[in-house]
Residue, then its C-alpha position, 0 to 999 in steps of 0.5 A: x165480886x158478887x155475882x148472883x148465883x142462880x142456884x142459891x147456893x151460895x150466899x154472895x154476901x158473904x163470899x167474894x173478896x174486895x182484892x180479888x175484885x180489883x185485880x180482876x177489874x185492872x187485869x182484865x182476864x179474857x178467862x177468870x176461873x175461880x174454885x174456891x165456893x166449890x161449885x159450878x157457876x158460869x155467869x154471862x161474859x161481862x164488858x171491860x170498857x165503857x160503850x161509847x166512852x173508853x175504845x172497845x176491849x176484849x170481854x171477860x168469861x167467869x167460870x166457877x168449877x166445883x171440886x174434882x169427883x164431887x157427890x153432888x155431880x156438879x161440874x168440875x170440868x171445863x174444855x177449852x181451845x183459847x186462842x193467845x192475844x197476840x195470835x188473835x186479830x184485834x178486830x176478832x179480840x174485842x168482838x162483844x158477844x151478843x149476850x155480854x153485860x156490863x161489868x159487875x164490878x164498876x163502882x157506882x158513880x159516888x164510889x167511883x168518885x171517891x175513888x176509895x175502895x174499902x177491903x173486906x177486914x180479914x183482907x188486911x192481912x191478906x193487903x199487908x202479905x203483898x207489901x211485904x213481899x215487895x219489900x224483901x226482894x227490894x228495889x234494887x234493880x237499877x241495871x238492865x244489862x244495856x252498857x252505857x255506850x248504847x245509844x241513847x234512844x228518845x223512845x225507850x225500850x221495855x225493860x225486859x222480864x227480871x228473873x225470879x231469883x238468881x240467873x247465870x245468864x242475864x247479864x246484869x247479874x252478879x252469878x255471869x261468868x263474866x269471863x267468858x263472855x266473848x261479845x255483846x250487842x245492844x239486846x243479846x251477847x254471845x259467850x263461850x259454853x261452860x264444858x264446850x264441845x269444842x273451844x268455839x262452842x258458843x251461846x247466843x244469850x239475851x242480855x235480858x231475861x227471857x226463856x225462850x226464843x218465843x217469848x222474845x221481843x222483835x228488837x231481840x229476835x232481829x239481833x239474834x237473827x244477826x248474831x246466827x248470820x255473823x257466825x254462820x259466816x264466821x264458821x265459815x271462814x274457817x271450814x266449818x259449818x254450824x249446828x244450832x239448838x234450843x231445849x226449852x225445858x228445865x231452863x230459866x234463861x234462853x240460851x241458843x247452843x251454837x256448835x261448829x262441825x268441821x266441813x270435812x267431817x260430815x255434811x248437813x244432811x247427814x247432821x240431820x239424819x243424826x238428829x232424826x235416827x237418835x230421835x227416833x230410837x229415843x222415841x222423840x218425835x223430830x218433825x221438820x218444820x218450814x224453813x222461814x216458819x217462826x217458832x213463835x207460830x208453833x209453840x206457845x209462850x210457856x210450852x217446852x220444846x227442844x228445835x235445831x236449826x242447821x245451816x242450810x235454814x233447815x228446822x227440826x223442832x219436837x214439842x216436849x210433852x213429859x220428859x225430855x233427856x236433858x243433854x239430847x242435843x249434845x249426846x247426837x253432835x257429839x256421837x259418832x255420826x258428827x263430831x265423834x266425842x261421846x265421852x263429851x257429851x255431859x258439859x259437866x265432864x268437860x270443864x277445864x280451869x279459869x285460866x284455860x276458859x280466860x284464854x279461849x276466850x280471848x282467842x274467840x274475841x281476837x278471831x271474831x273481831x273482824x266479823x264484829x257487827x256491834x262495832x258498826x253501830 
């Protein structure tokens, strides 16, 4: 887009880019960053809607930073404390500021009519570039991973995020171990662990896919909720209580760990403490967080972190800030302090044949039945 540079600097005509303009006008940003002329320019925040005629929208921050450590001084640093949408309320979202502007990029009336929008010539390539991709990865995803027999609802609901490439865990794909899925529900599905810690160490997986119980929809999180309900009862019923976690960190798809721990073999406080001082030593701050808190109120889509969920409703969560040791969760269950399996504690050393998984899986499926939620549908 051309916007004036105060400084002069920059020759507008000749910069800015047809693409890049339209995409800014459909996606909207709340914040646009742009570093490509090297230089530092922070144009008034502009409108996203019509006055009077289209409702209110959020406006739009453009901020050009020049390059890091340059001669000329100019700034190449920006702080910023940006609230998310969806934490935002609407009212307070579509606030205009007292000095915004129209937007730089609407069409004047004879152009808007029109409707054609001309790119620059050596964006062709760039046009073409898009297309392409889009043709390669092909079309060809009919399913969602939703089985016929749900019900057909009038209102359909939004197609969950597809993954970017091959995916062990959404159920529409070809790479599911298909074989040890033990039960599926309308938006999640439970399968036995690879390498368990235990034969009925099972996962809480969304037939979608989604990467973390944060970026979840309400439909999915009631469900998941319901399947950690079915099973604490499940567990139950059979002695033992139950230990859940996340590690949101080096993984594409979501995937809820729940293990069970025999009622005779420790109690939940003393499953915490195990967290706690394992934590510690590692120097991972475990903090614990309120019982009916939602992750989503403290970690941001996108941001990593490892959260354990005892039965007792209580919550222990650590915000991943670098690295993480990627089997934390199953080195403190499997330790002396709870299950007592430390050679158990790398899933990979765990596996056993197809066969052996088919029948496990079998039994789990025979001995959940009864307390099988998605047959009441």
């Amino acid at each position: 887009g051309n916007f004036g540079n105060s400084s002069g600097e920059v020759d507008t005509k000749k910069c800015g880019s047809a693409l890049v303009s339209s995409l800014a006008t459909d996606l909207k940003p709340r914040y646009h960053f742009a570093a490509l002329e090297k230089t530092y320019y922070e144009r008034l925040p502009y409108r996203n809607h019509v006055v009077l005629q289209e409702n209110a929208q959020h406006a739009t921050r453009f901020i050009a930073l020049a390059n890091v450590g340059n001669p000329e001084k100019k700034k190449y640093l920006y702080a910023f404390s940006i609230v998310p949408m969806k934490l935002m309320d609407a009212a307070e979202l579509v606030k205009q500021p007292p000095d915004v502007t129209e937007n730089p990029y609407r069409k004047s009336g004879k152009e808007a009519s029109t409707g054609k929008q001309i790119p620059a010539p050596e964006e062709e390539q760039a046009c073409q570039f898009f297309f392409d991709l889009n043709e390669k990865q092909g079309r060809k995803r009919s399913s969602t991973g939703r089985d016929s027999k749900s019900s057909p609802h009038p209102k359909q609901p939004r197609k969950p995020p597809q993954p970017p490439g091959p995916c062990w865990f959404c159920l529409a794909s070809p790479e599911v171990e298909k074989h040890l899925v033990v039960n599926i529900g309308t938006h999640c599905y439970l399968a036995l662990a690879k390498g368990g810690l235990s034969d009925d160490h099972v996962l809480i997986l969304p037939i979608g896919h989604y990467q973390s119980v944060v970026e979840l929809s309400a439909e999915v999180v009631e469900e998941v909720e319901k399947y950690k309900v079915t099973l604490r009862r499940f567990f139950k019923s059979r002695g033992k209580r139950c230990v859940l976690f996340e590690r949101n960190y080096k993984s594409h798809h979501l995937q809820l760990q729940v293990i069970p721990v025999p009622l005779s073999f420790c109690t939940t406080d003393d499953i915490k403490d195990a967290f706690i001082t394992q934590a510690e030593q590692q120097q991972i701050e475990l903090l614990e967080i309120p019982e009916h808190s939602d992750i989503k109120q403290i970690a941001q889509p996108g941001a990593a972190y490892f959260y354990v969920e005892l039965d007792t409703g209580e919550k222990l969560f650590h915000r991943i800030k670098k690295n993480f040791p990627l089997q934390f969760g199953r080195e403190v269950l499997a330790s002396e302090a709870i299950l007592n399996i430390p050679d158990r504690s790398d899933w990979r050393q765990c596996q056993v044949s197809k066969e052996e998984e088919e029948m496990l899986a079998r039994r789990f499926r025979k001995d959940f039945e009864p307390f099988d939620f998605t047959l009441d549908d």
